[in-house]
Structures are given as C-alpha cells and as structure tokens.
VOGU-3710 file (C-alpha; in Angstrom, 3 decimals, decimal comma):
1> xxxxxxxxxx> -8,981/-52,061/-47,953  -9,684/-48,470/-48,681  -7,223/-44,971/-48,932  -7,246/-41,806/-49,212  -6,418/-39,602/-52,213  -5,645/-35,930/-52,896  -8,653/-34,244/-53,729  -8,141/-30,600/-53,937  -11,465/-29,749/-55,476  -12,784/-31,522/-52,454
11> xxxxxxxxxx> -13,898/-29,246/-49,226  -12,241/-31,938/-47,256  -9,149/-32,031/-50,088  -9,324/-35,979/-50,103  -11,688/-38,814/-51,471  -12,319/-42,214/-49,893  -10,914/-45,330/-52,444  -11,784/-48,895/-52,420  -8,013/-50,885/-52,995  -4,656/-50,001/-52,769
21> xxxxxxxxxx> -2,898/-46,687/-53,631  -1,084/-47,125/-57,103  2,414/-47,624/-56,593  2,858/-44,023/-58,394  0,963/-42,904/-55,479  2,536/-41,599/-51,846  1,736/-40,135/-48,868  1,379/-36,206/-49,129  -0,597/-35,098/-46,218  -2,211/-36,549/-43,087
31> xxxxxxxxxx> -5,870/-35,854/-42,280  -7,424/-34,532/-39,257  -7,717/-37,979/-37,826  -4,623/-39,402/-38,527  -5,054/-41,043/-41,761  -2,284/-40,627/-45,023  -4,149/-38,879/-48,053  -2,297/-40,221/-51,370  -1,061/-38,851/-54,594  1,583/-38,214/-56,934
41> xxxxxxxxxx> 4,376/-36,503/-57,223  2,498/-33,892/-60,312  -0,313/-33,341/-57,524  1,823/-32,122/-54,613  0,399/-28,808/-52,981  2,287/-26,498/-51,559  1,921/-26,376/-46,988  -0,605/-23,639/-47,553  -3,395/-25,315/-49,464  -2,841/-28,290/-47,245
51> xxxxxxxxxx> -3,253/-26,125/-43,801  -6,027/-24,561/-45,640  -7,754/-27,896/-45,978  -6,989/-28,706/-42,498  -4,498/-31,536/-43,608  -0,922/-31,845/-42,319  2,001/-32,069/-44,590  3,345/-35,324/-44,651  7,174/-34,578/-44,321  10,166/-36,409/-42,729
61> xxxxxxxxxx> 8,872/-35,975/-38,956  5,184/-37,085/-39,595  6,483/-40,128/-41,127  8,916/-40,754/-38,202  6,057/-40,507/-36,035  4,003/-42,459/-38,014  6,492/-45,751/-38,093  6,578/-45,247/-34,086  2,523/-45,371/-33,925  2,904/-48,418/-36,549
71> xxxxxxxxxx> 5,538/-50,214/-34,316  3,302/-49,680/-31,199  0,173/-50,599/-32,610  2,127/-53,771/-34,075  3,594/-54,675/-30,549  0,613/-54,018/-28,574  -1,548/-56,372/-31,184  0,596/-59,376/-29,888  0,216/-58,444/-26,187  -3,555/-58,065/-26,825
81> xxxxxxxxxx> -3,968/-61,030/-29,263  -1,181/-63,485/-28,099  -1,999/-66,540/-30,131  0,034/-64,985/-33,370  2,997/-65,834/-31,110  1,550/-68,213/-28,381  2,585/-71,497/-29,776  6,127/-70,578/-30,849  6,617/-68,733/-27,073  5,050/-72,117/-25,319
91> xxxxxxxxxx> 7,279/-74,343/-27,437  10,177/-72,691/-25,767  7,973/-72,638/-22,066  7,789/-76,342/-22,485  11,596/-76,647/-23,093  12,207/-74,491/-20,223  10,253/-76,434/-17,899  11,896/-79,824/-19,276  15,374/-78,794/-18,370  14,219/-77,709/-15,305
101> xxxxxxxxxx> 12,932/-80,899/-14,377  16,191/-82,832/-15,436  18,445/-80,394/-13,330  16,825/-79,191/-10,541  17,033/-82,858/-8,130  20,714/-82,422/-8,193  20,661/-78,731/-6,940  21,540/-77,205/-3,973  21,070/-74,272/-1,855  24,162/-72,257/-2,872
111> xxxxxxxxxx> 23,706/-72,580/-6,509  19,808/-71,819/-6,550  20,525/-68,706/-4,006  22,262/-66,194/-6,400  19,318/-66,190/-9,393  16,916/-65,864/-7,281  18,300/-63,029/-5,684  19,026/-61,934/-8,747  15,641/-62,185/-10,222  14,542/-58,862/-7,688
121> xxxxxxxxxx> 16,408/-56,785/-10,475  15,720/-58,576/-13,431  12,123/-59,772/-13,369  10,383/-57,969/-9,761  12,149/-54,494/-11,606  9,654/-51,747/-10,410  10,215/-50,048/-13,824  10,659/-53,025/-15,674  8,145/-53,961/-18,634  6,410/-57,629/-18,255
131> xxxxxxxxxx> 7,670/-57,541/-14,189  6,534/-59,905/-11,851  4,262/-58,580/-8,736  5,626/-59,375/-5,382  9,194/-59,960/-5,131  11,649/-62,915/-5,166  12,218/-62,987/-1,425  14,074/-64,327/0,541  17,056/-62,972/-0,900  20,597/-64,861/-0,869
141> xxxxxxxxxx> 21,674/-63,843/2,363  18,573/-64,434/3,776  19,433/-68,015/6,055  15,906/-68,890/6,044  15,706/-69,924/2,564  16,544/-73,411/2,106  16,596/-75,651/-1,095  12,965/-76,186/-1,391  11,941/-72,660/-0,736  13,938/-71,541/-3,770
151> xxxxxxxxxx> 12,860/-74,272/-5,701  9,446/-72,977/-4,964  9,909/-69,657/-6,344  11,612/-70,973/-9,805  8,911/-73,301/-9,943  6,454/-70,216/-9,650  7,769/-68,546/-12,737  7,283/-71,796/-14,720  3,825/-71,688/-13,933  3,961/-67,487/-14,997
161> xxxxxxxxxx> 5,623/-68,865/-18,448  2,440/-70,931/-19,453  0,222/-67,897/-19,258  -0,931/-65,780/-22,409  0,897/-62,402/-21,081  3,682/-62,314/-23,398  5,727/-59,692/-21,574  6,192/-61,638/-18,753  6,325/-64,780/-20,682  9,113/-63,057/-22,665
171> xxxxxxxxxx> 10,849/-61,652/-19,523  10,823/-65,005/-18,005  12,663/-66,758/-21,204  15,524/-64,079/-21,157  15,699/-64,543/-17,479  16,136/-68,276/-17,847  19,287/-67,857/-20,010  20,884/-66,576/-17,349  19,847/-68,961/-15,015  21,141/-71,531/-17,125
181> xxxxxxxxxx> 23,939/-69,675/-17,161  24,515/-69,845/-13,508  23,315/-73,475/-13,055  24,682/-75,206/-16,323  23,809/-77,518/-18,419  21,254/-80,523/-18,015  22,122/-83,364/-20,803  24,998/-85,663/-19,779  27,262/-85,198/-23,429  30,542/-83,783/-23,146
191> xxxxxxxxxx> 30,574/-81,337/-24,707  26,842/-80,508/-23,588  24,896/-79,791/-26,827  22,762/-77,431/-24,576  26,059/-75,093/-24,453  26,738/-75,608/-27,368  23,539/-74,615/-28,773  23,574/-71,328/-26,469  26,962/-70,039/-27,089  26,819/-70,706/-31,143
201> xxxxxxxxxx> 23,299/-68,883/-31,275  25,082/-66,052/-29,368  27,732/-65,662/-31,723  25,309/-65,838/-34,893  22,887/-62,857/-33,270  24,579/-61,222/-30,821  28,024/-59,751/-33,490  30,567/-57,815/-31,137  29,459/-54,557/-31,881  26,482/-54,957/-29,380
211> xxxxxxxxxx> 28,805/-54,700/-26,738  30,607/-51,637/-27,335  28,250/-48,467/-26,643  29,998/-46,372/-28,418  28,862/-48,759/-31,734  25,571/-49,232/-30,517  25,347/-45,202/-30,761  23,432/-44,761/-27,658  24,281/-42,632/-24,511  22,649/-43,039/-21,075
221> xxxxxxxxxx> 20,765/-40,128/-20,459  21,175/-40,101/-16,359  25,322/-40,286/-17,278  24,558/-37,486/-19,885  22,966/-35,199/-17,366  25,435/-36,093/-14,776  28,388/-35,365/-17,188  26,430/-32,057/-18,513  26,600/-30,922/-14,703  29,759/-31,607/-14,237
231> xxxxxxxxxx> 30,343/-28,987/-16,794  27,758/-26,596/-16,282  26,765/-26,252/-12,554  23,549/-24,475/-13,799  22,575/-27,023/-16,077  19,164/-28,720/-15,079  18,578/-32,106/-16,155  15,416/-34,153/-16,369  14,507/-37,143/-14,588  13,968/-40,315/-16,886
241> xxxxxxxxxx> 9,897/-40,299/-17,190  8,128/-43,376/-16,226  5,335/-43,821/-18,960  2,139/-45,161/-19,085  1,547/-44,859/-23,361  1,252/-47,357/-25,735  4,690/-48,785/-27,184  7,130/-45,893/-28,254  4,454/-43,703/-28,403  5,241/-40,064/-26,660
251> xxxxxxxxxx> 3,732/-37,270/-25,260  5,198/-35,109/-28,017  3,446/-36,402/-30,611  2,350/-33,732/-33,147  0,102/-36,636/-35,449  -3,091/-38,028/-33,968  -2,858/-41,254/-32,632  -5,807/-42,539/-30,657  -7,943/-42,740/-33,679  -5,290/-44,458/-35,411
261> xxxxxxxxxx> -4,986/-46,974/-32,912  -8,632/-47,769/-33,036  -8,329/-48,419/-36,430  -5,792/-50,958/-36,541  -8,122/-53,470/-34,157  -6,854/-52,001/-30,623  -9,648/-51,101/-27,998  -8,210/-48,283/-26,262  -10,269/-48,790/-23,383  -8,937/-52,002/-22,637
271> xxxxxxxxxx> -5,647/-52,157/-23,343  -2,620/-53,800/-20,910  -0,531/-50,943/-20,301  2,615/-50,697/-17,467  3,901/-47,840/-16,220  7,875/-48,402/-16,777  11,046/-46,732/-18,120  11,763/-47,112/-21,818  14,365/-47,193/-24,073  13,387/-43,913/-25,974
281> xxxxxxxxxx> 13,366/-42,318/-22,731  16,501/-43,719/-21,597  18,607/-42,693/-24,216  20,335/-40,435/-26,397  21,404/-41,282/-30,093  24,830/-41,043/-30,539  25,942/-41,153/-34,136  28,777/-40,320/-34,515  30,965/-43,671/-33,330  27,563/-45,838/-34,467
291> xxxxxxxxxx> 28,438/-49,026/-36,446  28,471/-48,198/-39,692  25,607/-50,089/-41,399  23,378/-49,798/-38,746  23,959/-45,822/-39,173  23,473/-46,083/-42,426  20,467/-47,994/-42,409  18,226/-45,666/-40,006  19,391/-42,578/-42,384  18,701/-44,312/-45,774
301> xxxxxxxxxx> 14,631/-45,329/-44,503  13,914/-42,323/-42,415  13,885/-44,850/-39,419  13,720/-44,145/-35,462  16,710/-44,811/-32,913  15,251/-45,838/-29,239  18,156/-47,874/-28,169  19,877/-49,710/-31,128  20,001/-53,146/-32,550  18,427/-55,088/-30,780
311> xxxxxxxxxx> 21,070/-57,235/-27,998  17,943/-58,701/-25,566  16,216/-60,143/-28,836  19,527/-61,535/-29,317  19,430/-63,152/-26,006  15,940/-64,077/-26,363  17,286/-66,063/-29,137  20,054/-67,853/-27,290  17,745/-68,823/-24,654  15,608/-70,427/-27,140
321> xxxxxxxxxx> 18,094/-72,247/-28,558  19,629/-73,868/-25,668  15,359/-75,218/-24,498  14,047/-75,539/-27,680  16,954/-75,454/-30,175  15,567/-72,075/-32,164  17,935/-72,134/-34,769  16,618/-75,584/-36,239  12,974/-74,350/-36,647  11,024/-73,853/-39,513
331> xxxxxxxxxx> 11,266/-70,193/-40,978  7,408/-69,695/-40,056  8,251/-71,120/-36,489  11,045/-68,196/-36,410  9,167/-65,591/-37,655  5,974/-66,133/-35,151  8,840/-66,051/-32,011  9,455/-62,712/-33,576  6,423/-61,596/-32,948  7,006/-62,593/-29,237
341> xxxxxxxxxx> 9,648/-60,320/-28,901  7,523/-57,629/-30,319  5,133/-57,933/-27,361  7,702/-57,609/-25,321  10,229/-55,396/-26,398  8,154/-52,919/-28,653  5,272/-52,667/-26,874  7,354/-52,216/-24,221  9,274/-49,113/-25,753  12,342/-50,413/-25,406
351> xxxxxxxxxx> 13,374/-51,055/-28,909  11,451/-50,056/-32,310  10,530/-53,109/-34,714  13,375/-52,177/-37,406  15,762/-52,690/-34,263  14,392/-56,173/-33,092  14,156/-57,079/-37,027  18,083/-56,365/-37,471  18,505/-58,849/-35,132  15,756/-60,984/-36,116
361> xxxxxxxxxx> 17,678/-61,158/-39,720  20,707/-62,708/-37,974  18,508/-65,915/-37,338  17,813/-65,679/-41,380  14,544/-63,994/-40,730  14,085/-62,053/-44,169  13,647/-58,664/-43,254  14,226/-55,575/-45,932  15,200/-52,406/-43,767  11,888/-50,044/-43,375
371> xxxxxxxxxx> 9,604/-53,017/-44,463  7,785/-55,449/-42,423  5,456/-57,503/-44,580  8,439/-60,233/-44,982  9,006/-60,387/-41,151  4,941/-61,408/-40,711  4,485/-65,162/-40,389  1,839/-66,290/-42,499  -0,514/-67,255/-39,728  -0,784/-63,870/-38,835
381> xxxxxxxxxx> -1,017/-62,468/-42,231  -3,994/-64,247/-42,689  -5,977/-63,361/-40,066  -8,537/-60,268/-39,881  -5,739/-58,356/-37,128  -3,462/-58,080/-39,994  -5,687/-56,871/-42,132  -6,628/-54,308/-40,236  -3,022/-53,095/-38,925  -1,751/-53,363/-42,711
391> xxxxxxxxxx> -4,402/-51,181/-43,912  -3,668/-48,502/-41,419  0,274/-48,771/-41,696  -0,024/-49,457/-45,542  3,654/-46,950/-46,564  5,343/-49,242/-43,914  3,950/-52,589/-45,902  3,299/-52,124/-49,161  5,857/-53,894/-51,610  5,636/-51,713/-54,788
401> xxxxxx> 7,636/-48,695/-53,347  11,411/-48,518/-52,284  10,244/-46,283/-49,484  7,320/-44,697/-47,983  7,952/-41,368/-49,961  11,188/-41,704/-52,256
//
C-alpha cells in the first residue's frame, strides 16, 4: 500500500509513501485525481494554499462523496467479481430449487397464477435493478396458461438463480419469499419449521420501525412534487432520472471519480451497468420523525441517506432462512451473503453500504457505524480485490481512527 502526504514545499504539495498513514494522520485535501493527501492536524493549510496547489479541501461534502464512490466501487466489485459472494448466494439457489421440487407436484393453476403475474412488477420491472428480459407472460387472467406453462416460467428463474449475475440472482431470492409466501410451506411438521424459520428471521431483521415512513425518514419524491403543486401551481417538479452510473454515484459529483474507480480493480470499460431508478433518486431525507438511532448514527459518521435502513436486505434475509436456514450459518457464511446484497442493492443505488450493514448487524454481523473492515468476510479480505479497494477507500477502513477526520 502507498498514501499520500502533505507536502507543502512540494510543487505538487504532496509526496508518495510506502505503508499506511499514521493514525495521527487524516485526510486534508484531495488531489487532482481523486486521491486523499494525509497529515496532521499542526500541518493543516488554510483553502488558499490548497487551491493554489491545485488540491481540494477535504471537508464534510468531499468526504460524503467519497463514502458514496467507496460504497459503489465496493458493490460493483461483487457484481464484477461474484465468487466473494457466489457460494453463500448458491447455497441459498440450491435451497430454493429444493423446496421447489418438494412443492410444486401438488400445485395447481390458481395458486401458481397470481406470482407469476406478479413477477411482471417485481422481477420484468423496466426500471428495476437485476430485472429479467422478456416478461412473465401470460399473465393471470390470461386462460391460456395452464399448470405446466407456469411451472415453466418458475422453473426458468431457477435456472436464472444458478448464474454468476448477482443482481438478478439477488432479485430472484427476494422474489421467492414472496412466492413462498403465496404458495406455503413444503415440509410436512405442524408447525412447518420453514414458517417458522421465515417469520422469526423477520422479526430479528426487519424491527417495526421499517414499516412506518415517517421512521424510516424518507419521502417519495413523485408524492413530494405532487404535494408541492398542490400548493404552488407554479411549482415545477422533476421527473425521477433513470441512471446509467455506477452504484450511488451522481452526476453532481464535485470529486473525481473515474480514476478512482480504476484504482480500486474496476475496468471502466467493461463494467455491467443498468439503466434503472434508484433510491437516491427516489427520495427525500426526512429527519425530522427519523428513528432515533438511525438519525443519530448518519449525523455522528458524516454518513449518506439514499433510502434508510435497509428493509429488502431484511427480506433477503428471511428468504434465506426459510431455503437455507441463514440464521444457523457460520459468521463467515453470513458475512459473504452480505456481500450479495451489496451487488445488488448498492451497486444498484438503492441503499448505501452503512444502510444494508444496519441491517446486516441484526443477523449479528459485527459492523461499527462508518467502518467496514469488520463486515468483510475473510475470503475476500484476502484476496488481491481487497487489497486494492482498501487501499483506495483507506479513511473508510482503517481501524486506528474513530472517524475519517475527527
């Protein structure tokens, strides 16, 4: 690993270091390229000798911005380099495809109809993240589809879940919670330990505040503009953007970030990008009826809001407790499912990485708010991608700082 440090006397006002920064040592500026420069708290120029030097102070925004480019780069790793997660997400694809196998002789035509039809929102979304091509046709009221037809199109997505795109994989596993859901249970014991599983799992990761939005501290920005409207009949709203960029990354970005993500092991010219809506374009933050500790949290760390704790990791969860009973894994297991999520859900841009990992912490994932080197399994920490990533992102991973600045 190397860093940069505060050079003044230096034309480019930094100096390349082999290591780690000291822990006395912080971010101060940003170079031209994206990169932290490091130093103390006795060396910290004032904005004009850093402007002079063409370096960017390193305040409250930049960091913000910086933890966004981190989570992307992080999410997109596991959509580019799948096996960190692939054998935790197949463990639950084989589960999936077991209990389909033990309940699908018995069903019929009228209980198969409604998730499939429901599946055109869910998984053939045209905004959606990890969507299937095509569409789930025939619908329920379509006559034509008998028992086998439908059949055939579950049995399609099984085939989807044993592929290395996570996002779909990932879409696919929350989607088959609610099919089990709608079909039931497949063991014989009364009371079903599949059920069982599901609902406890649920209660563990999913508390009740997830389903209030006024706790969650989010508003919808299409109801925002429709209510501002309603108010002000010259008011002119803006449509929610469908984006093509990396993770949570935005077209407002002040810091360089293509560099960045070069650095961290992504090749931007061949990364798998969807155009869809996210959750940071979706919504406003809300704060002032947010749960407590979750408000509390993103003010204390400096950390992003895109659309609060994370309630579809939480389902995630329960579906992978009721195939693959989740919650009696080994801690590594847990942590590499994480990573899973990531691909799906951060990459995505629907939720940043400190929202999965609030969740994530529910399943006793350690997690230490504003931190991510505990959330890592090992497998992953050992490989060359980490190493990379960790080096770029080093204020978001280090362990001998509080925080990236304080």
């Amino acid at each position: 690993m190397e860093f940069l440090e505060l050079d003044l006397m230096n034309p480019r006002g930094w100096v390349r270091r082999s290591g780690a920064p000291r822990a006395a040592q912080y971010p101060l500026a940003l170079s031209d390229d994206g990169r932290p420069v490091y130093g103390t708290s006795a060396q910290k120029p004032g904005p004009t000798s850093l402007k002079r030097l063409g370096l960017m102070v390193y305040d409250d925004e930049v960091e913000r911005q910086r933890r966004l480019l981190a989570d992307s780069a992080l999410g997109q790793l596991m959509v580019e380099k799948p096996r960190h997660a692939q054998r935790a997400v197949s463990r639950v694809s084989r589960g999936i495809r077991a209990w389909w196998m033990r309940k699908s002789p018995n069903l019929t035509r009228d209980a198969l109809a409604k998730p499939v039809a429901t599946a055109q929102s869910y998984v053939y979304g045209k905004t959606s993240y990890g969507r299937l091509t095509g569409s789930a046709m025939p619908l329920e009221t379509d006559t034509a589809a008998d028992v086998s037809m439908l059949k055939g199109i579950v049995e399609g997505w099984l085939s989807v879940l044993d592929g290395k795109y996570l996002p779909q994989a990932m879409s696919l596993q929350d989607y088959f919670g609610r099919i089990f859901k709608a079909l039931g249970p497949s063991d014989s014991t009364v009371p079903s330990q599949e059920t069982t599983r599901y609902e406890l799992m649920l209660r563990k990761v999913r508390p009740r505040w997830y389903e209030d939005v006024n706790l969650r501290g989010r508003q919808n920005l299409t109801e925002h503009q429709k209510a501002m409207k309603a108010k002000q009949p010259g008011y002119q709203g803006k449509p929610v953007t469908v984006s093509f960029m990396p993770g949570l990354i935005t077209p407002d970005f002040t810091i360089p970030f293509a560099d960045s993500l070069g650095r961290a092991g992504l090749d931007l010219s061949t990364l798998h990008l969807e155009a869809r809506n996210r959750g940071t374009d979706m919504f406003l933050t809300s704060a002032t009826g947010m749960e407590d500790n979750f408000k509390r949290s993103l003010g204390a760390h400096n950390l992003n809001f895109s659309a609060s704790a994370s309630g579809t990791t939480a389902t995630i969860f329960a579906s992978a407790a009721v195939f693959a009973d989740l919650d009696a894994w080994a801690l590594e297991d847990k942590k590499e499912f994480v990573l899973g999520c990531l691909a799906y859900l951060v990459a995505g841009g629907m939720h940043t990485c400190h929202e999965v990992f609030w969740t994530a912490r529910l399943l006793d994932v350690p997690y230490v708010d504003g931190k991510y080197a505990d959330v890592m399994p090992r497998t992953f920490k050992q490989s060359l991608d980490y190493t990379k990533w960790a080096a770029e992102y080093w204020e978001f991973v280090r362990a001998d700082r509080a925080g990236v600045r304080g």
